[in-house]
N, CA, C and O atoms as a MOPAC input file, in Angstrom:
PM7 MOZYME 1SCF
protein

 N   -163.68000 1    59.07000 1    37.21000 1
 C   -164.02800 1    59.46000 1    38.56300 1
 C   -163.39400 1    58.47000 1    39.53600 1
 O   -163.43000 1    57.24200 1    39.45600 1
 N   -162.94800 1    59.04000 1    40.24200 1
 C   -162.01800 1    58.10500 1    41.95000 1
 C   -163.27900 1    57.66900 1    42.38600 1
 O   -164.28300 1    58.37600 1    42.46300 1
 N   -163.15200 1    55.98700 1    42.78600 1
 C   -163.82500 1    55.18400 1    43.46600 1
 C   -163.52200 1    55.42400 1    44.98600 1
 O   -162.48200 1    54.86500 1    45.33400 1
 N   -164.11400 1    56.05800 1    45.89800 1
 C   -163.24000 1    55.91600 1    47.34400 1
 C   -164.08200 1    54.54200 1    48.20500 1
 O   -163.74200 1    53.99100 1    49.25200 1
 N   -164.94300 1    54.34300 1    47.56600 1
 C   -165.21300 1    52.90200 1    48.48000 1
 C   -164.20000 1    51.97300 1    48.27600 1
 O   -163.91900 1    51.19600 1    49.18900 1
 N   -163.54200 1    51.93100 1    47.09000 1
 C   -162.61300 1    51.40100 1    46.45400 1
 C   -161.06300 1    51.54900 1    47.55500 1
 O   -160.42200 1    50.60300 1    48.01300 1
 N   -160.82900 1    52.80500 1    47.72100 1
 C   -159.74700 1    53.11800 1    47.91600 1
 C   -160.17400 1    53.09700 1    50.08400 1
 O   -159.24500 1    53.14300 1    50.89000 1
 N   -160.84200 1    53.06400 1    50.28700 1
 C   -161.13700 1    53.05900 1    51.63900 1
 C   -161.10100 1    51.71500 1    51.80600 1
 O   -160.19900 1    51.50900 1    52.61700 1
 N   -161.66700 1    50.53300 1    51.42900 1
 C   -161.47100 1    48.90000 1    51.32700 1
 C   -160.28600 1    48.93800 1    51.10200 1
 O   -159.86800 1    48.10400 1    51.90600 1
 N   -159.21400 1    49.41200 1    50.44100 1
 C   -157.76600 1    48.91500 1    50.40700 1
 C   -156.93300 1    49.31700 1    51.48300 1
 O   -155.90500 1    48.78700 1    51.90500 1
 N   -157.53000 1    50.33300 1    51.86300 1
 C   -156.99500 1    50.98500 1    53.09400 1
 C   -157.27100 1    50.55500 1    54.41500 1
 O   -156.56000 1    51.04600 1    55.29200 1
 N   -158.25500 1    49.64700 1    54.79100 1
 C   -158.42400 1    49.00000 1    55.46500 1
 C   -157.82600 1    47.82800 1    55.79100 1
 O   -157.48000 1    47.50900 1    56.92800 1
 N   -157.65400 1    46.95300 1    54.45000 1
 C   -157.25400 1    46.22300 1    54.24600 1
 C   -155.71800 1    46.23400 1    54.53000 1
 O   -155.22800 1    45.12800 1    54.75900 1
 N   -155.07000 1    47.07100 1    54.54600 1
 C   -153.95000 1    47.50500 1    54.75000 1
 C   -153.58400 1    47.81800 1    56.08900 1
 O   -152.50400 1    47.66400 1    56.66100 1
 N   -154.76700 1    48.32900 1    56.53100 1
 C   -154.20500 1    48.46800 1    58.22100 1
 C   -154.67900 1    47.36600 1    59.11500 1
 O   -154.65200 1    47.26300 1    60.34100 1
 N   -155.23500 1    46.36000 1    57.92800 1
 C   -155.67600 1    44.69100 1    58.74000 1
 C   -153.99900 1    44.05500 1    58.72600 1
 O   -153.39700 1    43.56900 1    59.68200 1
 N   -153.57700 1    44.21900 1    57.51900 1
 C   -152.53000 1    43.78600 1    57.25700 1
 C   -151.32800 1    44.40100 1    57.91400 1
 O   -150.55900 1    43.55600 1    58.37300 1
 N   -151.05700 1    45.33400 1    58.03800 1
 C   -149.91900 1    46.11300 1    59.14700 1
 C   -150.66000 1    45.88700 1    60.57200 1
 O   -149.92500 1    46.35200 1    61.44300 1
 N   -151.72000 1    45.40000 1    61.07200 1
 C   -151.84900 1    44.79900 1    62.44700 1
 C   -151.51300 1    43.37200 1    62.29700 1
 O   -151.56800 1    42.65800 1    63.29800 1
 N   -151.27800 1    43.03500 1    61.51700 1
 C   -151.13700 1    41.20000 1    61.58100 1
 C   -149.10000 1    41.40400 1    61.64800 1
 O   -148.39000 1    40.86000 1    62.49400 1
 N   -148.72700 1    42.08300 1    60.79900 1
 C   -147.32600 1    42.39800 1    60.94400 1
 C   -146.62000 1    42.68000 1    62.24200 1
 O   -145.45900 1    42.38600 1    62.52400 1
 N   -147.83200 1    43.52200 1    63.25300 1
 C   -147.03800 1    43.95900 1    64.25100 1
 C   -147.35100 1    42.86100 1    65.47200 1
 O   -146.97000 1    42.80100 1    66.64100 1
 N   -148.12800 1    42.11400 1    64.74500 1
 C   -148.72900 1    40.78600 1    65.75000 1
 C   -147.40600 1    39.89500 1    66.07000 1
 O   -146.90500 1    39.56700 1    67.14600 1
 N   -146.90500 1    39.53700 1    64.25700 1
 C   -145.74700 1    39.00700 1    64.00100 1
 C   -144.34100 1    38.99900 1    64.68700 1
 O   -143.40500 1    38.24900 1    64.96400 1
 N   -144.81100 1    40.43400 1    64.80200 1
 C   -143.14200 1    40.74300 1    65.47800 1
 C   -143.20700 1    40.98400 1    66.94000 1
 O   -142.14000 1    41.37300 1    67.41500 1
 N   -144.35500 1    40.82900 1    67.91300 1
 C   -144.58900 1    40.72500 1    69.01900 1
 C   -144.28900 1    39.21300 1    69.48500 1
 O   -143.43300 1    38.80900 1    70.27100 1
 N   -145.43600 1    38.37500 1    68.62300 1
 C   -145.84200 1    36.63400 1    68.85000 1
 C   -145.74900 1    35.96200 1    68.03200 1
 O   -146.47200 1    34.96700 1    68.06600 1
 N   -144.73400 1    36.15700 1    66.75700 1
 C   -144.40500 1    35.32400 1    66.01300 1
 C   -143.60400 1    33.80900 1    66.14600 1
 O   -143.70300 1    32.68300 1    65.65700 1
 N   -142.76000 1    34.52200 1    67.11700 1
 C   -141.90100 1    33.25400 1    67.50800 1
 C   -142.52200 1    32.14800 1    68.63700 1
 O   -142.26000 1    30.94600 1    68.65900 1
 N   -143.22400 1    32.72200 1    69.36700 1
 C   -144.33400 1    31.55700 1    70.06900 1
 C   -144.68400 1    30.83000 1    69.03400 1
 O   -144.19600 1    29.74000 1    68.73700 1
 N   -145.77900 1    31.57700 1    68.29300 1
 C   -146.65500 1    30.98600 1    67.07200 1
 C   -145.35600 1    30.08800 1    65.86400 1
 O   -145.50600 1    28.89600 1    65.59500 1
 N   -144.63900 1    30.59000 1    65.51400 1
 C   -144.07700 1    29.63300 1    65.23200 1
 C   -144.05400 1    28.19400 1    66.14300 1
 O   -144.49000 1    27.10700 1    65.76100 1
 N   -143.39600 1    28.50800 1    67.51000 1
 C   -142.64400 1    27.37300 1    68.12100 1
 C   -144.30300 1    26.42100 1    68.31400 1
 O   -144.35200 1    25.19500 1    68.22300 1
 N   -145.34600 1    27.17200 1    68.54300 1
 C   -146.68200 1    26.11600 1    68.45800 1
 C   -146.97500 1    25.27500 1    67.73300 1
 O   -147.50300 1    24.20200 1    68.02400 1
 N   -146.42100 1    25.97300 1    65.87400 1
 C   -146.49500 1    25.36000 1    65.09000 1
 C   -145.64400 1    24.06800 1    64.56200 1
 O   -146.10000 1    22.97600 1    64.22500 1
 N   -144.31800 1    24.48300 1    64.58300 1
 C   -143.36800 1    23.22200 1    64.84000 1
 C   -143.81100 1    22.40300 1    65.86700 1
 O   -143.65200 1    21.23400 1    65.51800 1
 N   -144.19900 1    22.46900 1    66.75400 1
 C   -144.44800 1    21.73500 1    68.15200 1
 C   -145.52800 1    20.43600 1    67.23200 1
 O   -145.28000 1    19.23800 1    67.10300 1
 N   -146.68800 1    21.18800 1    66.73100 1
 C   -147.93300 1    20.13400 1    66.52500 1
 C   -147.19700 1    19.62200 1    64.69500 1
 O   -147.97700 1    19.60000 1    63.74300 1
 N   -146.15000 1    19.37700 1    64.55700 1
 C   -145.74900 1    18.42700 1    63.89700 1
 C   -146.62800 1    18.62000 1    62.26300 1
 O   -146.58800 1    17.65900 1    61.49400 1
 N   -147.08100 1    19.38500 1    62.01000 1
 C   -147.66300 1    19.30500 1    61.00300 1
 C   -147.41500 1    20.64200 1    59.63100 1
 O   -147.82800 1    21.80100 1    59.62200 1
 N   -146.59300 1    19.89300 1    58.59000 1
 C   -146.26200 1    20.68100 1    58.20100 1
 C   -146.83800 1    22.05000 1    57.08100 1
 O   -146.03500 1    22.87200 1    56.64100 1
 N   -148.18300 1    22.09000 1    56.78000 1
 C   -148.81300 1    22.96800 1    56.23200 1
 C   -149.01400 1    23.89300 1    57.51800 1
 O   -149.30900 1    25.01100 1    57.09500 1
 N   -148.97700 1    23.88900 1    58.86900 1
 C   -149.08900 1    24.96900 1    59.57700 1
 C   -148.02100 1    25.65100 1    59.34700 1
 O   -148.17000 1    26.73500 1    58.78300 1
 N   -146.55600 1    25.17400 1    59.74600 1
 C   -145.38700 1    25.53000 1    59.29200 1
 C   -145.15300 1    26.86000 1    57.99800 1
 O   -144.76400 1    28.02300 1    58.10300 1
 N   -145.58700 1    26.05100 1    56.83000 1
 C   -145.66000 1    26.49400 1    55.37000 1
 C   -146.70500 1    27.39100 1    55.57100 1
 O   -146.47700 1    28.32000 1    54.79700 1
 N   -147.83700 1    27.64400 1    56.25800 1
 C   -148.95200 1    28.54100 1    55.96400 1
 C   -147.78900 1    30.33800 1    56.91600 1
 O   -147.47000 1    31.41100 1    56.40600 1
 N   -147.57200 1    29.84200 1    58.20100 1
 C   -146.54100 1    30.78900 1    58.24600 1
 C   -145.63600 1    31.33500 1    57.52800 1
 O   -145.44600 1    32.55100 1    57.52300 1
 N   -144.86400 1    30.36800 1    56.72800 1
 C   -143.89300 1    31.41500 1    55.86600 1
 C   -144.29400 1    31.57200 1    54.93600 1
 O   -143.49300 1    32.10000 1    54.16500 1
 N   -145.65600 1    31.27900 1    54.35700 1
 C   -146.55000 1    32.01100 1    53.50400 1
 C   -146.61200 1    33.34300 1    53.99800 1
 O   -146.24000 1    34.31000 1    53.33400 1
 N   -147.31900 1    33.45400 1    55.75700 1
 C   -147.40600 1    35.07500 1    55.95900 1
 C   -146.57800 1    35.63500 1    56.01900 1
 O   -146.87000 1    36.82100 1    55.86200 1
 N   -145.23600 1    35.42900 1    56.22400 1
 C   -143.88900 1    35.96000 1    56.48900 1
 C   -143.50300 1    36.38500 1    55.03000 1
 O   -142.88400 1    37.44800 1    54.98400 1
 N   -143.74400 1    35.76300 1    53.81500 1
 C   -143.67300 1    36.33800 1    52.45300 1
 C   -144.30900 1    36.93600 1    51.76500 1
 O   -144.01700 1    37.35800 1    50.64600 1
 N   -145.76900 1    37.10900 1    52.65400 1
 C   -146.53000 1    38.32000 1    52.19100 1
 C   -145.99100 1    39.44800 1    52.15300 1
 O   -146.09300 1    40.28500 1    51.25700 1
 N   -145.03400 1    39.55000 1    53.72000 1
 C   -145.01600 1    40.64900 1    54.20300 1
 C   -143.08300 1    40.88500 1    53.62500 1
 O   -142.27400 1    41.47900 1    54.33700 1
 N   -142.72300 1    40.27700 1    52.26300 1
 C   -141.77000 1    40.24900 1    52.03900 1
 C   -141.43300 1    41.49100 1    50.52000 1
 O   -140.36300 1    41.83000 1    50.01400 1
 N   -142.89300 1    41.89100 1    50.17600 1
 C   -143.28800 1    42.84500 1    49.17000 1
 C   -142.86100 1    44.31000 1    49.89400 1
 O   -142.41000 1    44.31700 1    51.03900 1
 N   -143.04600 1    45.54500 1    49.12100 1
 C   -142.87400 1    46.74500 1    49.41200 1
 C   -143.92200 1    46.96400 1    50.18200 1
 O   -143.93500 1    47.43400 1    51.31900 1
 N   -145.39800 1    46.36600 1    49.08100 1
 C   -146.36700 1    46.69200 1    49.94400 1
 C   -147.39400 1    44.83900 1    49.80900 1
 O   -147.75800 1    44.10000 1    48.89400 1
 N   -147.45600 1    44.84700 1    51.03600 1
 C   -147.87800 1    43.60700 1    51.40600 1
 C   -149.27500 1    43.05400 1    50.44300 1
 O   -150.23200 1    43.76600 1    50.13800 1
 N   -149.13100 1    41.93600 1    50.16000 1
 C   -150.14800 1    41.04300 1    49.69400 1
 C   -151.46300 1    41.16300 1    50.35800 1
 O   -151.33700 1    40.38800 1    51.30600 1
 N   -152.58700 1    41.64200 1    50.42700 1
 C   -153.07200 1    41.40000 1    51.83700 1
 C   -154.06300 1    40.24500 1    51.45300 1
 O   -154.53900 1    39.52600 1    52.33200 1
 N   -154.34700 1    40.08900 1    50.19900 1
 C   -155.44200 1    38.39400 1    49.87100 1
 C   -154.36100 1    37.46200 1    50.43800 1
 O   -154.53500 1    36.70000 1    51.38800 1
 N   -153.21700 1    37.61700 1    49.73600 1
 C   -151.94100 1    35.96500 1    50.77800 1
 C   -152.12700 1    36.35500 1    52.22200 1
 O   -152.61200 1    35.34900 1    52.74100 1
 N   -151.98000 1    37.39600 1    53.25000 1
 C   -151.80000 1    38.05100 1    54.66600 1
 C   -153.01900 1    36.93000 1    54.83400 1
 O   -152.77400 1    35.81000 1    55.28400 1
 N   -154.10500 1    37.26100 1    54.50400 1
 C   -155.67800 1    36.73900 1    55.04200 1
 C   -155.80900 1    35.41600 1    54.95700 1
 O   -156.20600 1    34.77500 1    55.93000 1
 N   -155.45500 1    34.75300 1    53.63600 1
 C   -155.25100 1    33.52300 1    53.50600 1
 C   -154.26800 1    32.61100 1    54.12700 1
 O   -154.65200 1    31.44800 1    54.24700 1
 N   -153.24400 1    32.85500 1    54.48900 1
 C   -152.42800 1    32.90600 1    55.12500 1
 C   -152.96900 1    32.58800 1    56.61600 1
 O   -152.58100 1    31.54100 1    57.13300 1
 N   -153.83700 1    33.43000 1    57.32900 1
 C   -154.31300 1    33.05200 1    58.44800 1
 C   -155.11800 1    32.33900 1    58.82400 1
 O   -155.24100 1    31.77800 1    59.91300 1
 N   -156.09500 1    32.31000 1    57.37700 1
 C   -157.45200 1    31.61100 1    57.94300 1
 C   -156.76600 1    30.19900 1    57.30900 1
 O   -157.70600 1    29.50600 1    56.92200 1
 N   -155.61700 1    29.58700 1    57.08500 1
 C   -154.65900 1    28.22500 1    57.17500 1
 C   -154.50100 1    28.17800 1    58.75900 1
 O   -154.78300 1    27.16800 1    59.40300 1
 N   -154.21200 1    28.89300 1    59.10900 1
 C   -153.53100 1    28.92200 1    60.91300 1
 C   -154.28900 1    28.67100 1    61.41100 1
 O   -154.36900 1    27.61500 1    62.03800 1
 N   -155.26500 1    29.63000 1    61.33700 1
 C   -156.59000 1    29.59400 1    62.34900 1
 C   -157.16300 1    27.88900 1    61.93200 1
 O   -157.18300 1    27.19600 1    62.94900 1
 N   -157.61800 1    27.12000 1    60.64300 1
 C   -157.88800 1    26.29100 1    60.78300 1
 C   -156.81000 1    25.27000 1    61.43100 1
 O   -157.10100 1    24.44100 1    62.29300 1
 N   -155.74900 1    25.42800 1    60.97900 1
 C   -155.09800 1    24.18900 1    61.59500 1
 C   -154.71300 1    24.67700 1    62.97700 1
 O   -153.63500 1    24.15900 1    63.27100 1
 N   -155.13400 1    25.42100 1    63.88800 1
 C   -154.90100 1    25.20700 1    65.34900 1
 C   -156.36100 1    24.71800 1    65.65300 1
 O   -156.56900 1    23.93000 1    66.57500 1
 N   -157.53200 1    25.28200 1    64.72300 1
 C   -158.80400 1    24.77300 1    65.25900 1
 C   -158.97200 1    23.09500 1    65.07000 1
 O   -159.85300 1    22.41900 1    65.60100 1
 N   -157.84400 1    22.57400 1    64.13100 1
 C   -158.44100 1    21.57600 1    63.90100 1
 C   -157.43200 1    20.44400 1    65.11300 1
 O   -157.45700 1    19.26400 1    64.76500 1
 N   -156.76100 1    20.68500 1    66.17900 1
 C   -155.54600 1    20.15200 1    66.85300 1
 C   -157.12800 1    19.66500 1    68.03400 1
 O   -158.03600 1    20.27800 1    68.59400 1
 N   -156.76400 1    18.51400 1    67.92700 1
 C   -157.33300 1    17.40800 1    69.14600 1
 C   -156.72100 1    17.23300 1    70.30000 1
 O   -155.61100 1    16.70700 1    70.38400 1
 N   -157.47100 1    17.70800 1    71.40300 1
 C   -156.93400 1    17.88100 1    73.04200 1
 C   -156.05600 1    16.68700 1    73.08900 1
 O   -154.86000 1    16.98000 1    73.09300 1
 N   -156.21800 1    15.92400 1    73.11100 1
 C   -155.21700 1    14.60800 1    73.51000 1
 C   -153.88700 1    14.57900 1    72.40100 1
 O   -152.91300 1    13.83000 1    72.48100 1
 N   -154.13800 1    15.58100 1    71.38600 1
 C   -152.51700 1    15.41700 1    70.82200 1
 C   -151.68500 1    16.77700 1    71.23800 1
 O   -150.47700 1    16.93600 1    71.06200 1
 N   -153.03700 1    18.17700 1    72.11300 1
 C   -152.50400 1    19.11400 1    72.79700 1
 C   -151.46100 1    18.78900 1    73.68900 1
 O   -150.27000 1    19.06600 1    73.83000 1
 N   -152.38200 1    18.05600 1    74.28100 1
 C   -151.94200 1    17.52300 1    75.86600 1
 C   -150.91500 1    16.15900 1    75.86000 1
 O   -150.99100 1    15.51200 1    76.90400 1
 N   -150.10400 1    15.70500 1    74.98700 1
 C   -149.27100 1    15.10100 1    74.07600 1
 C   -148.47500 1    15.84100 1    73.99100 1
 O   -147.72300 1    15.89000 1    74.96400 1
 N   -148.27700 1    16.51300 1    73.18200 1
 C   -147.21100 1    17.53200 1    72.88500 1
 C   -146.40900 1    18.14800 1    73.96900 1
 O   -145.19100 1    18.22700 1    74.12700 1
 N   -147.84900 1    18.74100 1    74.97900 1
 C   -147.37100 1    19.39600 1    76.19900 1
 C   -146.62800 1    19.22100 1    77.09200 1
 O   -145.79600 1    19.87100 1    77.72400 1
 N   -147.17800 1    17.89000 1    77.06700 1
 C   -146.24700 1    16.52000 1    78.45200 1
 C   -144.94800 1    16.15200 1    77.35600 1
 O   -143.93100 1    15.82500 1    77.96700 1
 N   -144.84300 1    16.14900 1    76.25900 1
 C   -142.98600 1    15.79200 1    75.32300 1
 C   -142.27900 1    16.96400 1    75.36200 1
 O   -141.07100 1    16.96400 1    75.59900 1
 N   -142.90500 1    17.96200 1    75.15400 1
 C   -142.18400 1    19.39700 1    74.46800 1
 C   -141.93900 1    20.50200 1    75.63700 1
 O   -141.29500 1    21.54700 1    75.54300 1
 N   -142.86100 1    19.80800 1    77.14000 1
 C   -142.69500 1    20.84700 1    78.15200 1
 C   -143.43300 1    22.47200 1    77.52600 1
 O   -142.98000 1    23.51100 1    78.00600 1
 N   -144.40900 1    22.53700 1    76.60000 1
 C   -145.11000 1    23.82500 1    75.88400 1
 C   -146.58000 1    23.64800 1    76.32500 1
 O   -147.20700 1    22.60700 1    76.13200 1
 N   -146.98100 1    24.52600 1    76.81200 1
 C   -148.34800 1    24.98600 1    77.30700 1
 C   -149.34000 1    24.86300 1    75.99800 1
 O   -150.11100 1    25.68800 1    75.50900 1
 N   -149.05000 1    23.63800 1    75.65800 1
 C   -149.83400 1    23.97300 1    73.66100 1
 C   -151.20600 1    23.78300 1    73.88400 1
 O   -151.89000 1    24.10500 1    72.91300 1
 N   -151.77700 1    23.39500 1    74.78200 1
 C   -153.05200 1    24.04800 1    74.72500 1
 C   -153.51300 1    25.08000 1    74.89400 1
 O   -154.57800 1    25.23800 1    74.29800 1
 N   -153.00500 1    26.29900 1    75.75200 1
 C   -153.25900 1    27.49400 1    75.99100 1
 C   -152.55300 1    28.47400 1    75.10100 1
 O   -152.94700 1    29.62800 1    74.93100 1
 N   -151.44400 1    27.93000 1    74.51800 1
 C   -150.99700 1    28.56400 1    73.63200 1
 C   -151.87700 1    27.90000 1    72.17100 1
 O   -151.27400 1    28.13600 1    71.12400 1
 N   -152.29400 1    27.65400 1    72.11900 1
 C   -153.56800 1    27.04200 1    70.82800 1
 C   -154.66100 1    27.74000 1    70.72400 1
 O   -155.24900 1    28.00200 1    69.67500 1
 N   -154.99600 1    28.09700 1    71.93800 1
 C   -156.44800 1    28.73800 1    72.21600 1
 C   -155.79400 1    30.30200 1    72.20300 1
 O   -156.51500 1    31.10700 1    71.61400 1
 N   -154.60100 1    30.82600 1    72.73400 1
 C   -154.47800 1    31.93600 1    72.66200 1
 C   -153.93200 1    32.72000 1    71.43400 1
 O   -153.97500 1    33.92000 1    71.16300 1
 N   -153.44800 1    31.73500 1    70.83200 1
 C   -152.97700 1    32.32200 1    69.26600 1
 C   -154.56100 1    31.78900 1    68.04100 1
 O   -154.86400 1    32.34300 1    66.98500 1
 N   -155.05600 1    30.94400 1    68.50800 1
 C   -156.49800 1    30.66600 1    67.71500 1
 C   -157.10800 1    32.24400 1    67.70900 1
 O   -157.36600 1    32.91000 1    66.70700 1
 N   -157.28400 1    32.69500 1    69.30400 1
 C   -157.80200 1    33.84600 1    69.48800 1
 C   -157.57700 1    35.05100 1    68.91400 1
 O   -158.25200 1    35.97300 1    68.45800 1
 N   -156.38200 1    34.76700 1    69.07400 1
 C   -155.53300 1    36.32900 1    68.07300 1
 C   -155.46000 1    36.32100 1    66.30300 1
 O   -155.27700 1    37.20800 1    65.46900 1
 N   -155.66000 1    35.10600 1    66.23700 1
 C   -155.67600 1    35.51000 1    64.54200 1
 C   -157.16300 1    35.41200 1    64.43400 1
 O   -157.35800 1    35.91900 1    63.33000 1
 N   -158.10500 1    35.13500 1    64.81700 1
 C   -159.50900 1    35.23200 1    64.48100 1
 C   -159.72500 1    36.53500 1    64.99700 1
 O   -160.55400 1    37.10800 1    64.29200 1
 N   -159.33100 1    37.23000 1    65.91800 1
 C   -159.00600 1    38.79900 1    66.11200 1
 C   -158.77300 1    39.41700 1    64.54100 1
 O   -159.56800 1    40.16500 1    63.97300 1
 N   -157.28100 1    38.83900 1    63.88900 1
 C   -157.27400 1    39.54900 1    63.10200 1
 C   -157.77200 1    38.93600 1    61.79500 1
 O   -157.37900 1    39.58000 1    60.82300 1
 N   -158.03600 1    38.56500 1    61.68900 1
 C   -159.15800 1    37.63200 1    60.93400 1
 C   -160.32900 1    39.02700 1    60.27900 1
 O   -160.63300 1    39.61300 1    59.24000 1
 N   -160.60700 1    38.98200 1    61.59100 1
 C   -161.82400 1    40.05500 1    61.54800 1
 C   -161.78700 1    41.21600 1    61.07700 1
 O   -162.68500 1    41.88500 1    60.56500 1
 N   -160.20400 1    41.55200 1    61.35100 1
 C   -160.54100 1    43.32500 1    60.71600 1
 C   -160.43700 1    43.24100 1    59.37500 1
 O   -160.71600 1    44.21300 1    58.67300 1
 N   -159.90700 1    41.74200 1    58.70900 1
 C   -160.38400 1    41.57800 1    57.40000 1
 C   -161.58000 1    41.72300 1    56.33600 1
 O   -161.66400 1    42.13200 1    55.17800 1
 N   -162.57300 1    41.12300 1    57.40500 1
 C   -164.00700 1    40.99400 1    57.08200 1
 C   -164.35500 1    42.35000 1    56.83700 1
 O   -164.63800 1    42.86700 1    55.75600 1
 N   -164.26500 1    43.21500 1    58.73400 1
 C   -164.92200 1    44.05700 1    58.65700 1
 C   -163.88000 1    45.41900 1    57.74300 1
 O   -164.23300 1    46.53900 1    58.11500 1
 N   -162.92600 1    45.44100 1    56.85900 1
 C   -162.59900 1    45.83200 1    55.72700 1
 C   -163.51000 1    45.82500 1    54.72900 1
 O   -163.64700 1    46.92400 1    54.19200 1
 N   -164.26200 1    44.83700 1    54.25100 1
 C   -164.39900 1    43.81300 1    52.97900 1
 C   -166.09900 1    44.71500 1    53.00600 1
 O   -166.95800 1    44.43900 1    52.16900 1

């Protein structure tokens, strides 16, 4: 017998994951340049983690998720005074761009959960 709770959770999961893709190709390159900016290189690596999720036919979506909730912690974990550091060397709004890409992957963060 077909499980469709089964097959409705993957399907969700899938359109968590094709919204994080089209996130990518909107604000990827900010989110990158945020990430190079705060010098730390597992943010870096947690990106082209998501970028190789999405390097399958059909996307990883446990790496997609994991993948973010790396991002999401390491922008949550960036201390105003190394924001505001960066901002004043790099000429980058990295605090507002911290808080606004924090925002957007805990956005998609969520349609993970509410998949699950």
């Amino acid at each position: 017998m077909l499980n469709t709770t089964s097959l409705d959770t993957a399907e969700a999961r899938f359109g968590a994951a094709y919204a994080v893709e089209q996130h990518l190709r909107r604000h990827g390159a900010s989110l990158c340049d945020l990430l190079d900016a705060l010098d730390d290189p597992s943010g870096f690596a947690a990106l082209c983690d998501l970028h190789g999720a999405f390097g399958q036919p059909i996307p990883d979506t446990d790496a997609v998720e994991a993948a973010l909730r790396d991002i999401r912690r390491i922008l949550a974990d960036q201390a105003p005074t190394s924001l505001d550091r960066i901002g004043h060397e790099r000429g980058l709004p990295a605090t507002d761009m911290t808080r606004w890409h924090g925002a957007r992957v805990s956005e998609l963060l969520g349609r993970f959960r509410r998949a699950d």
